[in-house]
C-alpha positions as CSV (number, residue, x, y, z in Angstrom):
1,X,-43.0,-85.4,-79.5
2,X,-39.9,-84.1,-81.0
3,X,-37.4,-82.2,-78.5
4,X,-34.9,-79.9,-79.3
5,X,-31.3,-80.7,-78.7
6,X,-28.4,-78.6,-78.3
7,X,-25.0,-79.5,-80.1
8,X,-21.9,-77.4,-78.7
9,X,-18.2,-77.8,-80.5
10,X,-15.9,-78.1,-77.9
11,X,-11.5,-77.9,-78.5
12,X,-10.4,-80.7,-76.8
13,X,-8.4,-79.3,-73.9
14,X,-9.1,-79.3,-69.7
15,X,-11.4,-77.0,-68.5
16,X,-13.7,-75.9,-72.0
17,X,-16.2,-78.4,-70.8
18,X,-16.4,-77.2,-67.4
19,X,-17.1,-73.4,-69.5
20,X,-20.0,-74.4,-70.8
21,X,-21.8,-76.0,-68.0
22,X,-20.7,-73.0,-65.6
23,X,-22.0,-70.6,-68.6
24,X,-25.6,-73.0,-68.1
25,X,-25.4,-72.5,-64.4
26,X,-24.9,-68.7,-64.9
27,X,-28.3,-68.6,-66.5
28,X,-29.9,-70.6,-64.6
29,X,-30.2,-73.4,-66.8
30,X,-30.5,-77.2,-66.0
31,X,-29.3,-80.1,-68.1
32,X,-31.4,-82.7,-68.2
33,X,-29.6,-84.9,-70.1
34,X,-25.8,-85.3,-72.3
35,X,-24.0,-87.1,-74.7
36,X,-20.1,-86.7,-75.1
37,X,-18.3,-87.9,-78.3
38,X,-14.7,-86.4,-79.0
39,X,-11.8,-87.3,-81.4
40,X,-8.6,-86.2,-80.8
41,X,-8.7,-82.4,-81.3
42,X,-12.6,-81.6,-80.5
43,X,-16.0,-82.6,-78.9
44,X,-19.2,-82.5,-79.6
45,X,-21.8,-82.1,-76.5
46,X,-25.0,-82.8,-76.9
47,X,-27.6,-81.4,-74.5
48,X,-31.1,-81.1,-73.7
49,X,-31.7,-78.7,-71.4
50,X,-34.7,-76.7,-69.5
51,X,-34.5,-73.9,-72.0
52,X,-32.6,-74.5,-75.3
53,X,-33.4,-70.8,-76.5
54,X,-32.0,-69.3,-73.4
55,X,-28.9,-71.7,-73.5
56,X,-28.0,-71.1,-76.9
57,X,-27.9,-67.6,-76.3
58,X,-26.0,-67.6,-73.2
59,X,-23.3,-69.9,-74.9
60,X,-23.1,-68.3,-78.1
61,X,-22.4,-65.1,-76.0
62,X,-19.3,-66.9,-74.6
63,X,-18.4,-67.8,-78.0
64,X,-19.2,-71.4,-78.5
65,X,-20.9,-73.0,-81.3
66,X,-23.8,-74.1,-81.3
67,X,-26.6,-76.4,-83.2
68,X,-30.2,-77.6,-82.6
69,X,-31.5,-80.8,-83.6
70,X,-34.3,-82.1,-83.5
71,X,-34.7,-85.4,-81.0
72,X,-37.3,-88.3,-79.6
73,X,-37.3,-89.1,-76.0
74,X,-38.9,-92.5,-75.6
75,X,-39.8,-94.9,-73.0
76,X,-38.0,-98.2,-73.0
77,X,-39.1,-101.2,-70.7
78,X,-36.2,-101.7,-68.1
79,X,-35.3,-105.1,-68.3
80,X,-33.5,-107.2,-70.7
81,X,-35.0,-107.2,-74.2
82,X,-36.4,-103.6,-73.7
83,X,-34.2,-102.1,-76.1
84,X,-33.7,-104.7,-78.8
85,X,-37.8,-104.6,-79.2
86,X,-37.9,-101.2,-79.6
87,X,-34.5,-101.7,-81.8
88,X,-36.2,-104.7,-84.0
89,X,-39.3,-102.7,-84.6
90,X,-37.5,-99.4,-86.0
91,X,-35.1,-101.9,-88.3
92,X,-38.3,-104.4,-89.6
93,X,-39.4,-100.4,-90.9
94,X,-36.3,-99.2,-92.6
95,X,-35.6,-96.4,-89.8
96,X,-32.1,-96.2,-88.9
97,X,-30.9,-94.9,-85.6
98,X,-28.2,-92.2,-85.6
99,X,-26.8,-92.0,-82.2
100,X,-28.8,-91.9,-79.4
101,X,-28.0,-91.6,-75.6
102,X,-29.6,-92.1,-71.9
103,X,-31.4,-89.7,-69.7
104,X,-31.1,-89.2,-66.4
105,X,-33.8,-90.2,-64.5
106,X,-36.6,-93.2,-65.7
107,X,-40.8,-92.6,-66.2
108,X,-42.4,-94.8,-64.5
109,X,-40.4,-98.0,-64.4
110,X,-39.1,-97.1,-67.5
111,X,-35.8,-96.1,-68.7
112,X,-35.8,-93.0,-71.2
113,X,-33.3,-92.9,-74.2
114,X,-32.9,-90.0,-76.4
115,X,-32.9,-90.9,-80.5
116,X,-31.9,-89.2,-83.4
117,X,-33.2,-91.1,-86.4
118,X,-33.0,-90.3,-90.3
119,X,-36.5,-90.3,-90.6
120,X,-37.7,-88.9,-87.4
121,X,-41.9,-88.2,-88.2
122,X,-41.3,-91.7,-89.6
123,X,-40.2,-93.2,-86.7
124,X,-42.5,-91.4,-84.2
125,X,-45.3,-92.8,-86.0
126,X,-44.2,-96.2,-85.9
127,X,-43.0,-96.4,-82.4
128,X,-46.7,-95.4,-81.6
129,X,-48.0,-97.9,-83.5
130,X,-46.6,-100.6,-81.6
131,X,-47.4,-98.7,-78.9
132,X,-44.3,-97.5,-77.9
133,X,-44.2,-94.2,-75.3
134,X,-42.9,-91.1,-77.0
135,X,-42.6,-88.5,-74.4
136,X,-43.1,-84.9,-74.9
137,X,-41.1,-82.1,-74.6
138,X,-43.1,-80.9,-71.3
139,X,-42.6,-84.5,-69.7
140,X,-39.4,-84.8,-70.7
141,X,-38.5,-81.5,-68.5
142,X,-40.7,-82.6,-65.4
143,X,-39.8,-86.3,-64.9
């Protein structure tokens, strides 16, 4: 249920972003889905990718850094309300959402969004509960 995300410290200057996604392509490694936050003198991209292990050794080899965290893919109705019940259900539980992000393609008729919660087992367990869709990684990979 949980999927592992890949964090990469990027200065914030043309052309580093393009580094790391030609050091992916180099290894033969797809991204399946990204987040991009930046202040004004670095980045952080956030990745989920076919192979994490393989990534974060290719890019670590280039001499980026690196981190892995721990993430929930999860199916979201598409259509308006879809979020805010899966939103209302994590808040009437105390779960708080960190930051979370879109992936590319949808499941079904579903949209999937990537979460990172503070209390992640926590949150898997209720989303199920209320019968909410947590993908895993193996889906995730192959939608």
């Amino acid at each position: 249920m949980k999927v592992e995300q890949l964090s990469i410290f990027l200065e914030n200057r043309a052309g580093r972003l393009s580094e790391v996604t030609g050091t992916l392509a180099q290894a033969g490694i797809n991204i399946r889905a990204l987040s991009l936050a930046d202040t004004s003198d670095f980045g952080i991209l956030r990745l989920i990718v076919t192979d994490h292990a393989k990534a974060k050794e290719a890019l670590k080899a280039n001499g980026f850094t690196v981190g892995r965290t721990s993430v929930v893919p999860v199916e979201v109705r598409d259509e308006p309300g879809g979020l805010d019940a899966i939103l209302k259900i994590l808040s009437n539980n105390g779960i708080n959402v960190e930051y979370m992000y879109a992936f590319v393609q949808q499941s079904d008729q579903n949209a999937v969004l990537i979460f990172r919660f503070d209390r992640t087992d926590q949150a898997i367990e209720t989303l199920q509960a209320h019968g909410i869709r947590v993908l895993k990684g193996d889906e995730l990979y192959h939608i």
